[in-house]
PDB file of N, H, CA, C and O in Angstrom:
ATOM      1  N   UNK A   1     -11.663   7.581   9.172  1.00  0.00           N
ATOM      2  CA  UNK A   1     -10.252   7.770   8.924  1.00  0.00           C
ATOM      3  C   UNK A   1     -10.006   7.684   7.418  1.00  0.00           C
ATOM      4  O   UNK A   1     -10.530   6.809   6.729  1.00  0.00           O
ATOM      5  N   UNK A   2      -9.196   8.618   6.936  1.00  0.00           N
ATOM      6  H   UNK A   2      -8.771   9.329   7.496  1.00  0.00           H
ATOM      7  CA  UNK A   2      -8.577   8.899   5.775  1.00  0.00           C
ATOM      8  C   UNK A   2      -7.799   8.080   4.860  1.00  0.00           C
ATOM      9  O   UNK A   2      -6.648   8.501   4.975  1.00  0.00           O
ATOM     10  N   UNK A   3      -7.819   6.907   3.811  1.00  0.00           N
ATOM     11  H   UNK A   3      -8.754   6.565   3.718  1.00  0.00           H
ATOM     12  CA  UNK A   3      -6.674   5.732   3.443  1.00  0.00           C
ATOM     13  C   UNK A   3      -5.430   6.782   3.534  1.00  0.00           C
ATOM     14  O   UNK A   3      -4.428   6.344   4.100  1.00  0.00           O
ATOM     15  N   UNK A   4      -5.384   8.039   3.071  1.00  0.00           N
ATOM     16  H   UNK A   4      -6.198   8.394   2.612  1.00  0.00           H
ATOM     17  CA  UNK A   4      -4.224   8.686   2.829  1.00  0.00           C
ATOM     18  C   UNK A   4      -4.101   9.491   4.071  1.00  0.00           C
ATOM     19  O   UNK A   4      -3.582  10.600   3.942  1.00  0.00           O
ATOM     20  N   UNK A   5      -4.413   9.196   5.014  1.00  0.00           N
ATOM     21  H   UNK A   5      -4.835   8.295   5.119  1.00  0.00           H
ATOM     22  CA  UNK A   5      -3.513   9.753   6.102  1.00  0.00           C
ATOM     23  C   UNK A   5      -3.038   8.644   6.570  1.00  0.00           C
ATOM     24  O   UNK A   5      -1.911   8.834   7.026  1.00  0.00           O
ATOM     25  N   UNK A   6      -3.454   7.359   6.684  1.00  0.00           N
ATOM     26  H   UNK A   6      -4.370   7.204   6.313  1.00  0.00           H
ATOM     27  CA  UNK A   6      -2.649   6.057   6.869  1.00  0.00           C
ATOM     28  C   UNK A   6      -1.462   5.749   6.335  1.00  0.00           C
ATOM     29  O   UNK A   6      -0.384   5.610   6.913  1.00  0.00           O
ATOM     30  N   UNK A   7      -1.800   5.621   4.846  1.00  0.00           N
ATOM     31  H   UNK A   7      -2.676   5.734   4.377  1.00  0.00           H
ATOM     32  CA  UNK A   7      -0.319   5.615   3.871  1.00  0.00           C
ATOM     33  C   UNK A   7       0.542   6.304   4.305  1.00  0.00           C
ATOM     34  O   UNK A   7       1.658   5.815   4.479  1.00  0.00           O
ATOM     35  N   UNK A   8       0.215   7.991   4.688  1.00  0.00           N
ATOM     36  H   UNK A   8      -0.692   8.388   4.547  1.00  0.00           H
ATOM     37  CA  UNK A   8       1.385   8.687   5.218  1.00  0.00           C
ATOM     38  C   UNK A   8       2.073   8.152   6.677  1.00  0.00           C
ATOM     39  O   UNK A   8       3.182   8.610   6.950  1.00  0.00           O
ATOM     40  N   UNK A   9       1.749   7.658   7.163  1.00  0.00           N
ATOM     41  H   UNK A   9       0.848   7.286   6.942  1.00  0.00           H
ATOM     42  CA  UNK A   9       2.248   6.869   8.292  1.00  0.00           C
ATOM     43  C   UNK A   9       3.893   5.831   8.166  1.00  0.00           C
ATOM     44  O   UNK A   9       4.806   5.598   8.959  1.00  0.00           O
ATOM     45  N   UNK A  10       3.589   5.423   6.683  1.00  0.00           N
ATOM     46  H   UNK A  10       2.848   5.612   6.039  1.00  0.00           H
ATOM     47  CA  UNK A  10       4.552   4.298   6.318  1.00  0.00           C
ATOM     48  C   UNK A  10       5.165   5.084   4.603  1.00  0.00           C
ATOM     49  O   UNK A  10       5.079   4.763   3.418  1.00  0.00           O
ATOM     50  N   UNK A  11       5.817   6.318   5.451  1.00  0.00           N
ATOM     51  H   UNK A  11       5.886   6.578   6.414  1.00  0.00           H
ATOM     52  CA  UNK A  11       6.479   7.168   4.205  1.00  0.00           C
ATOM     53  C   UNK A  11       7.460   6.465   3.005  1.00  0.00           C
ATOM     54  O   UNK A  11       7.686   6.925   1.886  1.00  0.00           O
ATOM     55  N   UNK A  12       7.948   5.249   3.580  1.00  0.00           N
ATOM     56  H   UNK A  12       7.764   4.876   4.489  1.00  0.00           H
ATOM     57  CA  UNK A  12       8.897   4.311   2.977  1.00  0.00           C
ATOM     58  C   UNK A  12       7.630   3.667   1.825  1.00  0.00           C
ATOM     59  O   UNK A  12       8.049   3.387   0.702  1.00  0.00           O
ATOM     60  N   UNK A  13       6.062   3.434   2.120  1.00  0.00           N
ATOM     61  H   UNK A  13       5.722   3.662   3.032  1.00  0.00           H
ATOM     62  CA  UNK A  13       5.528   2.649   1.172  1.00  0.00           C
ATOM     63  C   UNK A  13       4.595   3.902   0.509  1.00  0.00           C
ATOM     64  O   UNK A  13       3.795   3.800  -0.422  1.00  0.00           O
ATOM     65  N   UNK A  14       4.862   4.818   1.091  1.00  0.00           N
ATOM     66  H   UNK A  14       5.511   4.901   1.847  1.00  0.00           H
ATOM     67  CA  UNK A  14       3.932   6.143   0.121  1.00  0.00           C
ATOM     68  C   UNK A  14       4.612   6.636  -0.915  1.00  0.00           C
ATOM     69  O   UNK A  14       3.961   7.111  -1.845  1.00  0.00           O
ATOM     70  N   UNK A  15       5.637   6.631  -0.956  1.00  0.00           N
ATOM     71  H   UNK A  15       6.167   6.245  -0.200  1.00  0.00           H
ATOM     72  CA  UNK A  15       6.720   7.220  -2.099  1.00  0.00           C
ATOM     73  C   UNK A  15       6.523   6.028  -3.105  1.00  0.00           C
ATOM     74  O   UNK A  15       6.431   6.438  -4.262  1.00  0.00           O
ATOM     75  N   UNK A  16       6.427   4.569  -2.968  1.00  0.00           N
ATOM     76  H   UNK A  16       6.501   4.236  -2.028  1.00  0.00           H
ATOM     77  CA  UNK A  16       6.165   3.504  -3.818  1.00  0.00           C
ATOM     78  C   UNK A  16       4.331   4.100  -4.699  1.00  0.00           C
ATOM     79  O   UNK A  16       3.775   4.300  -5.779  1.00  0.00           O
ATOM     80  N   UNK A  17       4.145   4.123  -3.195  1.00  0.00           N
ATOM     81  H   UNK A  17       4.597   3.960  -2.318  1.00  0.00           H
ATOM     82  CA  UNK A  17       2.445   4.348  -3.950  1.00  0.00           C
ATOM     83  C   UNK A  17       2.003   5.414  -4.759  1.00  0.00           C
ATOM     84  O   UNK A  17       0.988   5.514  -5.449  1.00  0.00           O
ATOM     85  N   UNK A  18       3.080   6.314  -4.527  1.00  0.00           N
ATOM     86  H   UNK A  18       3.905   6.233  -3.967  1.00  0.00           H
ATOM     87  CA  UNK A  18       2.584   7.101  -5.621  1.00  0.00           C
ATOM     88  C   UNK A  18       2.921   7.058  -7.292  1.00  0.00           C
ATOM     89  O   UNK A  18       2.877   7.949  -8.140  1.00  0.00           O
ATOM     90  N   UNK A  19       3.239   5.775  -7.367  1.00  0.00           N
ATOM     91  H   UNK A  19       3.275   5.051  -6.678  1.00  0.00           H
ATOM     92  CA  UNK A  19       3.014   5.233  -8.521  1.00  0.00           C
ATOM     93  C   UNK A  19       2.273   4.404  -9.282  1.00  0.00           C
ATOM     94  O   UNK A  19       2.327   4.174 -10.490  1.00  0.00           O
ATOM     95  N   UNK A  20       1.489   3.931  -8.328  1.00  0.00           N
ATOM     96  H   UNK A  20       1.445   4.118  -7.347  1.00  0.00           H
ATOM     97  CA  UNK A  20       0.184   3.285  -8.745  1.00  0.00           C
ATOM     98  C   UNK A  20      -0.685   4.108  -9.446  1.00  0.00           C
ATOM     99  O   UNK A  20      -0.598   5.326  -9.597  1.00  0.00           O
ATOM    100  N   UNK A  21      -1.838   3.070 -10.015  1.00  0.00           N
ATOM    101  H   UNK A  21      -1.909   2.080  -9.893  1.00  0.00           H
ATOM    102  CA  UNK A  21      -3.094   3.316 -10.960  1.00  0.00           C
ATOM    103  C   UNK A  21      -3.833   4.774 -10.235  1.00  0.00           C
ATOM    104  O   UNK A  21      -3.957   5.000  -9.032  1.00  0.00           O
ATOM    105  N   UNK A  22      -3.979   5.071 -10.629  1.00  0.00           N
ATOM    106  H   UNK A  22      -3.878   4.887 -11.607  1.00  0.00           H
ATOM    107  CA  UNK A  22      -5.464   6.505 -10.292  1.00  0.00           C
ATOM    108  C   UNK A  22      -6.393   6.130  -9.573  1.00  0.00           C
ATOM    109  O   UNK A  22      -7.186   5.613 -10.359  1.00  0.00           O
ATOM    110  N   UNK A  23      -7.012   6.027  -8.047  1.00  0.00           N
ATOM    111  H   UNK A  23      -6.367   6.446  -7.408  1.00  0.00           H
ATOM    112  CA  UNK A  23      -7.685   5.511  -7.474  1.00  0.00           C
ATOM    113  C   UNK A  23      -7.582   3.441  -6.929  1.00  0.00           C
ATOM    114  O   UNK A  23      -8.554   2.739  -6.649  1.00  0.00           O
ATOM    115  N   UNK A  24      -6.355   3.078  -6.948  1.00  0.00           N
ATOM    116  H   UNK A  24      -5.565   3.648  -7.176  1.00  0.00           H
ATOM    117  CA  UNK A  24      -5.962   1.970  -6.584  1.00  0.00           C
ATOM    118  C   UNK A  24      -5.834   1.866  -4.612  1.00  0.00           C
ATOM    119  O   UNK A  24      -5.507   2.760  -3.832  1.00  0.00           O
ATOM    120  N   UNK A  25      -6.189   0.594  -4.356  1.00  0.00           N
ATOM    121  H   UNK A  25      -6.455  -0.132  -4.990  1.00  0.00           H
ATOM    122  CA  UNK A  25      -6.818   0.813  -2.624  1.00  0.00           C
ATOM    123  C   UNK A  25      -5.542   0.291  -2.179  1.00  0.00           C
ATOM    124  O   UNK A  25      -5.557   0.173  -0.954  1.00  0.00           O
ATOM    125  N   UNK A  26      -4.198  -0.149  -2.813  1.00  0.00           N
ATOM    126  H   UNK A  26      -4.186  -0.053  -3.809  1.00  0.00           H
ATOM    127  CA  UNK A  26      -3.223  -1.055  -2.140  1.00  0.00           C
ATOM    128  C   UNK A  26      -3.027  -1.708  -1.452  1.00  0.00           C
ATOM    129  O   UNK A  26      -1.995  -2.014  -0.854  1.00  0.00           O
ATOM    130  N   UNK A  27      -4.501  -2.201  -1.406  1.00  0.00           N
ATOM    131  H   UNK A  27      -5.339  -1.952  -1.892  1.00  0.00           H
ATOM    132  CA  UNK A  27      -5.039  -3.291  -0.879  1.00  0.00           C
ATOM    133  C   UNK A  27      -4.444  -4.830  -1.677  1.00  0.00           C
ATOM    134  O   UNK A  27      -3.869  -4.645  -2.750  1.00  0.00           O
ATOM    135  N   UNK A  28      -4.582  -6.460  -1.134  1.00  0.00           N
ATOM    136  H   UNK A  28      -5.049  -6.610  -0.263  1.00  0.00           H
ATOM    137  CA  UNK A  28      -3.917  -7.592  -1.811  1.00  0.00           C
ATOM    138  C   UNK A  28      -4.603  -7.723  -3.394  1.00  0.00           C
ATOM    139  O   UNK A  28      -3.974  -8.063  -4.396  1.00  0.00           O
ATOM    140  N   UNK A  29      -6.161  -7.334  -3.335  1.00  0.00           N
ATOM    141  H   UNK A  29      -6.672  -7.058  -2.521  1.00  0.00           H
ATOM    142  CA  UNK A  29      -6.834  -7.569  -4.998  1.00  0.00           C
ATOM    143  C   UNK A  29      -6.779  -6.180  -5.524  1.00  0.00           C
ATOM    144  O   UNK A  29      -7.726  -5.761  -6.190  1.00  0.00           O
ATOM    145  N   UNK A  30      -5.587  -5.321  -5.238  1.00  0.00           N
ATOM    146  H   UNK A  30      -4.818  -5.661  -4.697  1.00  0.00           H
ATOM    147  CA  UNK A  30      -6.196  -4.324  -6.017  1.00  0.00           C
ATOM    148  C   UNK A  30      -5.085  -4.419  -7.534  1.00  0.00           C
ATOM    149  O   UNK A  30      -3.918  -4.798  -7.439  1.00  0.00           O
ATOM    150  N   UNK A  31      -5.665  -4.041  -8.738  1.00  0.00           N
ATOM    151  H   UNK A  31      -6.613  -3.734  -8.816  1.00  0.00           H
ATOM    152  CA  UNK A  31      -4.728  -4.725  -9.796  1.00  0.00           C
ATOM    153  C   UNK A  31      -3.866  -3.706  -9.919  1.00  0.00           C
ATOM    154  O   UNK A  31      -3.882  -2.585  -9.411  1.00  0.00           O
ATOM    155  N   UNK A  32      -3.088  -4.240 -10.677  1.00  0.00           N
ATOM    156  H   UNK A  32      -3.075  -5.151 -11.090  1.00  0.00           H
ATOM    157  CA  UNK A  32      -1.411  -3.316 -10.655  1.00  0.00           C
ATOM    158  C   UNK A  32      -0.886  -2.377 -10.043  1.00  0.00           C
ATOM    159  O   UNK A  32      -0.177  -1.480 -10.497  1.00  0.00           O
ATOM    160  N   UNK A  33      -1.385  -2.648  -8.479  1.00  0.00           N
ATOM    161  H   UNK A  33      -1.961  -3.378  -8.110  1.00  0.00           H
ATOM    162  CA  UNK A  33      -0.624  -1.911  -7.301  1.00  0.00           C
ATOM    163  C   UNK A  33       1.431  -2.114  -7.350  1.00  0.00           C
ATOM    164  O   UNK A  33       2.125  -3.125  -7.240  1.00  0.00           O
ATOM    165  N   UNK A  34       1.727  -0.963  -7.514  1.00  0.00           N
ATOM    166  H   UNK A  34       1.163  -0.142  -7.603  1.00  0.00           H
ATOM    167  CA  UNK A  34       3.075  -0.895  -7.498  1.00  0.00           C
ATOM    168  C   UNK A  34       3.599  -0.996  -5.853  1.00  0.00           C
ATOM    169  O   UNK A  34       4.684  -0.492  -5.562  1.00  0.00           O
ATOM    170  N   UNK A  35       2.888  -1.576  -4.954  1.00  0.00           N
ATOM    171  H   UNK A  35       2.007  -1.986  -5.190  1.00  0.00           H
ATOM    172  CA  UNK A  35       3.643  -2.158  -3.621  1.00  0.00           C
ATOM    173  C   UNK A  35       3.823  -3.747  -4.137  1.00  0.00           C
ATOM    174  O   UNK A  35       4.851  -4.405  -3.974  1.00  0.00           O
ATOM    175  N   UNK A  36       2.859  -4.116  -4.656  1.00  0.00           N
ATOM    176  H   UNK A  36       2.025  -3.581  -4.789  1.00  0.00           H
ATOM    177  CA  UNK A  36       3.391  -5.825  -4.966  1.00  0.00           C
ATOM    178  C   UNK A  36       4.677  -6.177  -5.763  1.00  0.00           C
ATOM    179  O   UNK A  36       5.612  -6.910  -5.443  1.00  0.00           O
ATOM    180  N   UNK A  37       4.459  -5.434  -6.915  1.00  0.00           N
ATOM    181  H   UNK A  37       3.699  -4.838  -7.175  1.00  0.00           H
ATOM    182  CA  UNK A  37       5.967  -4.770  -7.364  1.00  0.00           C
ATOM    183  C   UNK A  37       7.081  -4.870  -6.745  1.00  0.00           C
ATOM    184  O   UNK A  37       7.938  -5.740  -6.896  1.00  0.00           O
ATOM    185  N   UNK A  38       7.084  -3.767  -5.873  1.00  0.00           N
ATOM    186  H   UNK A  38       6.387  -3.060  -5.751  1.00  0.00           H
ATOM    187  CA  UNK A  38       8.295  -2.976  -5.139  1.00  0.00           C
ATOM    188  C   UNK A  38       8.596  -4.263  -4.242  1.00  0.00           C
ATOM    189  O   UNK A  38       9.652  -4.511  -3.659  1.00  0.00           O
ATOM    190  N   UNK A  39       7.346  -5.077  -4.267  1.00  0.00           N
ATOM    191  H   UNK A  39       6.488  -4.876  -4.740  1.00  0.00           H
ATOM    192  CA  UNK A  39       7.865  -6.364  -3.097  1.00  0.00           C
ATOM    193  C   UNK A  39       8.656  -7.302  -4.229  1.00  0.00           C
ATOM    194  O   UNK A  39       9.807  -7.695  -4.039  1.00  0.00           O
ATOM    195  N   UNK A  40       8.040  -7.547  -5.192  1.00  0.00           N
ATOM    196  H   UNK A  40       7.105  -7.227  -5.346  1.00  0.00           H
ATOM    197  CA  UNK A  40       8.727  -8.838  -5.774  1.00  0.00           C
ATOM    198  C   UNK A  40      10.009  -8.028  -6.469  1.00  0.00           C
ATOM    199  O   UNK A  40      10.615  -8.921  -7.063  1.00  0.00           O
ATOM    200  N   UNK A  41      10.579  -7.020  -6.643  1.00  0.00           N
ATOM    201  H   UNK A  41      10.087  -6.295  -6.160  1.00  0.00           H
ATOM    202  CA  UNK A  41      12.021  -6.607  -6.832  1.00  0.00           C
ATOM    203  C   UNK A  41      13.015  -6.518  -5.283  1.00  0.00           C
ATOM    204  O   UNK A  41      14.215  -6.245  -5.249  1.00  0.00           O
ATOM    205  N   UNK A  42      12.310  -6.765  -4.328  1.00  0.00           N
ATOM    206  H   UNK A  42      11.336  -6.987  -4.357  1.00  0.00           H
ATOM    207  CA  UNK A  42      12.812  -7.111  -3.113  1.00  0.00           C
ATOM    208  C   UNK A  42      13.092  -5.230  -2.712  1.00  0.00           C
ATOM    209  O   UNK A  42      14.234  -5.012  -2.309  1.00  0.00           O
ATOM    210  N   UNK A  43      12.452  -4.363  -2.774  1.00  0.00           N
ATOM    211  H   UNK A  43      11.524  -4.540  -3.102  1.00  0.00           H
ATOM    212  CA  UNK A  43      12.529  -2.845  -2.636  1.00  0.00           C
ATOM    213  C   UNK A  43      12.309  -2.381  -1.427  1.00  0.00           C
ATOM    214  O   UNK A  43      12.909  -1.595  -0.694  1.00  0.00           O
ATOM    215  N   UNK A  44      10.893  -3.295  -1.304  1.00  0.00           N
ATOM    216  H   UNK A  44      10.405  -3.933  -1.900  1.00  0.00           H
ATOM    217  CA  UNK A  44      10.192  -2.629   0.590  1.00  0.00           C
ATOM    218  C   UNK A  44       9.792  -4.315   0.791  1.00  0.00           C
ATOM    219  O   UNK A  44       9.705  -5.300   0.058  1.00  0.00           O
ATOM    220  N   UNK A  45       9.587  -3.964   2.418  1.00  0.00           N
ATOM    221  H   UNK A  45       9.657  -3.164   3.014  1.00  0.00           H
ATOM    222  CA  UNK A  45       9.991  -4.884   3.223  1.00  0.00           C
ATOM    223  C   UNK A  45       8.069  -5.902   3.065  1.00  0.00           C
ATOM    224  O   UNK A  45       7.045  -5.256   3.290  1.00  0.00           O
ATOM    225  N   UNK A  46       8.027  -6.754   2.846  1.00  0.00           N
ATOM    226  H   UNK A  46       8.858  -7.279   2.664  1.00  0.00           H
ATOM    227  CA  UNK A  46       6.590  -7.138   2.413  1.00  0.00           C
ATOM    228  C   UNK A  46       5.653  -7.212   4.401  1.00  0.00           C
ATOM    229  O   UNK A  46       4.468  -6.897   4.507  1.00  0.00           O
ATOM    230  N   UNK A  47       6.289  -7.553   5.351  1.00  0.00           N
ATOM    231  H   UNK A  47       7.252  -7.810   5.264  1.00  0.00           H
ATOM    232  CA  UNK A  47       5.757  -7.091   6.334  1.00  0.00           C
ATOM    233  C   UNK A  47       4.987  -5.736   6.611  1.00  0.00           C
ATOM    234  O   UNK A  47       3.879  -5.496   7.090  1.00  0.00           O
ATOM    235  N   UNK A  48       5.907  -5.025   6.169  1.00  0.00           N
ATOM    236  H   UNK A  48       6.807  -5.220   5.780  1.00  0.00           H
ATOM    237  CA  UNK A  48       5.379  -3.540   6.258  1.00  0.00           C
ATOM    238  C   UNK A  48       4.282  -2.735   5.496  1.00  0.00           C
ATOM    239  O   UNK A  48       3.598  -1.737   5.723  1.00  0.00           O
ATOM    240  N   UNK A  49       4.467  -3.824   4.279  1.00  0.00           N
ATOM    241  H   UNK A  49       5.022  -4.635   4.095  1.00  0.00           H
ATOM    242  CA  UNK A  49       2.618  -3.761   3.437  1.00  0.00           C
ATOM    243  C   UNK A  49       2.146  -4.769   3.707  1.00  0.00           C
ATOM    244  O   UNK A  49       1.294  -4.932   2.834  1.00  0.00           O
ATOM    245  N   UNK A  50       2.116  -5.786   4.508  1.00  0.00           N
ATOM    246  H   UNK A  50       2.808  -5.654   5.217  1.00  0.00           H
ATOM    247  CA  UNK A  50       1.367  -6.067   5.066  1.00  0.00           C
ATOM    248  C   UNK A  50       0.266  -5.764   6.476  1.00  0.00           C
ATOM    249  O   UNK A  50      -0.762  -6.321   6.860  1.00  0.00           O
ATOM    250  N   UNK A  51       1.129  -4.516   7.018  1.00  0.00           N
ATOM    251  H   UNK A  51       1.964  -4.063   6.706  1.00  0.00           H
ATOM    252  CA  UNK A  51       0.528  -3.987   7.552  1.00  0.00           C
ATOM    253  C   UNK A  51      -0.018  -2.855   7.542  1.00  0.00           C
ATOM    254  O   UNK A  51      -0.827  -2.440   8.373  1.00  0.00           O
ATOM    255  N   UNK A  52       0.461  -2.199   6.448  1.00  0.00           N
ATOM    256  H   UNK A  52       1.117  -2.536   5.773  1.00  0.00           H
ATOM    257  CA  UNK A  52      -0.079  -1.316   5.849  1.00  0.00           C
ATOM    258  C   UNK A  52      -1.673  -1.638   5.868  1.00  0.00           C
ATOM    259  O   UNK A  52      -2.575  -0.985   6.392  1.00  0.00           O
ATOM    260  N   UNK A  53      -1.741  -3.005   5.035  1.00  0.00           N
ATOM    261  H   UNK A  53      -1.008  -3.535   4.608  1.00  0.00           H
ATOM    262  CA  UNK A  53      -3.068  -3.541   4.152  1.00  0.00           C
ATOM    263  C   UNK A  53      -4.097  -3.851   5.225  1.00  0.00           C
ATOM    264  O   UNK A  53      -5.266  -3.649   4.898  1.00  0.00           O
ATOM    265  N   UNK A  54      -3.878  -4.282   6.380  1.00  0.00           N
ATOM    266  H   UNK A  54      -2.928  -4.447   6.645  1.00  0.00           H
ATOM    267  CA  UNK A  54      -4.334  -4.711   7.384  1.00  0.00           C
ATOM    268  C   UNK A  54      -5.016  -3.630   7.995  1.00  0.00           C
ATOM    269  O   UNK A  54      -5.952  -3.789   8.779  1.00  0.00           O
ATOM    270  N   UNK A  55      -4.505  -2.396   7.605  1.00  0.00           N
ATOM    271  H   UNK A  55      -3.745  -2.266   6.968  1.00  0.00           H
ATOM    272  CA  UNK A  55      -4.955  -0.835   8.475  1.00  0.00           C
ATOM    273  C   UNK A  55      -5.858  -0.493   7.365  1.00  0.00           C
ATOM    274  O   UNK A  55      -7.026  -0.281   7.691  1.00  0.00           O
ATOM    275  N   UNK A  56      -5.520  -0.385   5.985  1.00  0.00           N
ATOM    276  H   UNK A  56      -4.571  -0.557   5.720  1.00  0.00           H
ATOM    277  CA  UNK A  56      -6.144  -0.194   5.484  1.00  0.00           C
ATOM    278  C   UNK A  56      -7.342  -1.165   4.925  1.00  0.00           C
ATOM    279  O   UNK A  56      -8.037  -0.793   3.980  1.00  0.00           O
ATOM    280  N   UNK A  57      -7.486  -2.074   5.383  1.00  0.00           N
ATOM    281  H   UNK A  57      -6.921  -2.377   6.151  1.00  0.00           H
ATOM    282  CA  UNK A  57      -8.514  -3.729   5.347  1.00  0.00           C
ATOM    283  C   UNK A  57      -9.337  -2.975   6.034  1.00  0.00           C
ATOM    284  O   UNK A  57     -10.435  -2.759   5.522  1.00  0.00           O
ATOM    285  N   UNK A  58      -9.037  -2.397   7.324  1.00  0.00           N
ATOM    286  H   UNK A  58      -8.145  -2.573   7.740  1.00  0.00           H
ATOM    287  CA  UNK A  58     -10.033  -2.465   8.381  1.00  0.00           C
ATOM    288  C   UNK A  58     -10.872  -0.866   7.916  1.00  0.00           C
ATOM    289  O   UNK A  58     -11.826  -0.573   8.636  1.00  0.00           O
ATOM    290  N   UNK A  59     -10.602  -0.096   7.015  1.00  0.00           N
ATOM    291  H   UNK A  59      -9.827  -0.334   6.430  1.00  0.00           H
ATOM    292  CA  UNK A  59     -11.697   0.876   6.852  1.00  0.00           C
ATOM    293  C   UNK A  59     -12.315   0.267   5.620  1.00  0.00           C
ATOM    294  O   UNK A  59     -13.145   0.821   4.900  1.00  0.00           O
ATOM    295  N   UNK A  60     -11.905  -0.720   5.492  1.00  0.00           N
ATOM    296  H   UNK A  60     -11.230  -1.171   6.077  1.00  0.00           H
ATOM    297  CA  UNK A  60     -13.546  -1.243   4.435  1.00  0.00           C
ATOM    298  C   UNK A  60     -14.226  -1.883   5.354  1.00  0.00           C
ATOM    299  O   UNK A  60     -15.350  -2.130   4.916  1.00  0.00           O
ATOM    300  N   UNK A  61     -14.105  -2.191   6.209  1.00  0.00           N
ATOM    301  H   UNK A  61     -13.193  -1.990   6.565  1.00  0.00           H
ATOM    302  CA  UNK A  61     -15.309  -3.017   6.981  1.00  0.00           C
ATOM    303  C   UNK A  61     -15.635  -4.739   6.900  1.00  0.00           C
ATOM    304  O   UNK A  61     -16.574  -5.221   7.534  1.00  0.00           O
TER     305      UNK A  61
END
C-alpha cells in the first residue's frame, strides 16, 4: 500500500501535508512535519493524525 493513497483518505490532513519537507513520512519523529504544526495552532483535529500515523506506522513494519 501506497503512504499517498492513505493520506488521501484524510483530505482534511492532505491539504496540511502538502506543506511539509520533500520526502517527510508524517509520521511522530519525522522533523518539521507541518501536521504537528497545524495541531499545535489548534487547525486539525490531533486524533485524526493520530490515526492517520497509526495507518501509516503500520507500512513500516
Amino acid at each position: 500500500m501506497n503512504p499517498d493513497n492513505i493520506l488521501r483518505g484524510f483530505p482534511d490532513l492532505a491539504a496540511v501535508a502538502e506543506t511539509c519537507p520533500r520526502g517527510c513520512t508524517h509520521l511522530a519523529d519525522a522533523p518539521d512535519c507541518a501536521l504537528d504544526e497545524a495541531v499545535e495552532r489548534g487547525e486539525v483535529d490531533p486524533a485524526r493524525v493520530d490515526s492517520l500515523r497509526r495507518l501509516l506506522g503500520s507500512l513500516r513494519g
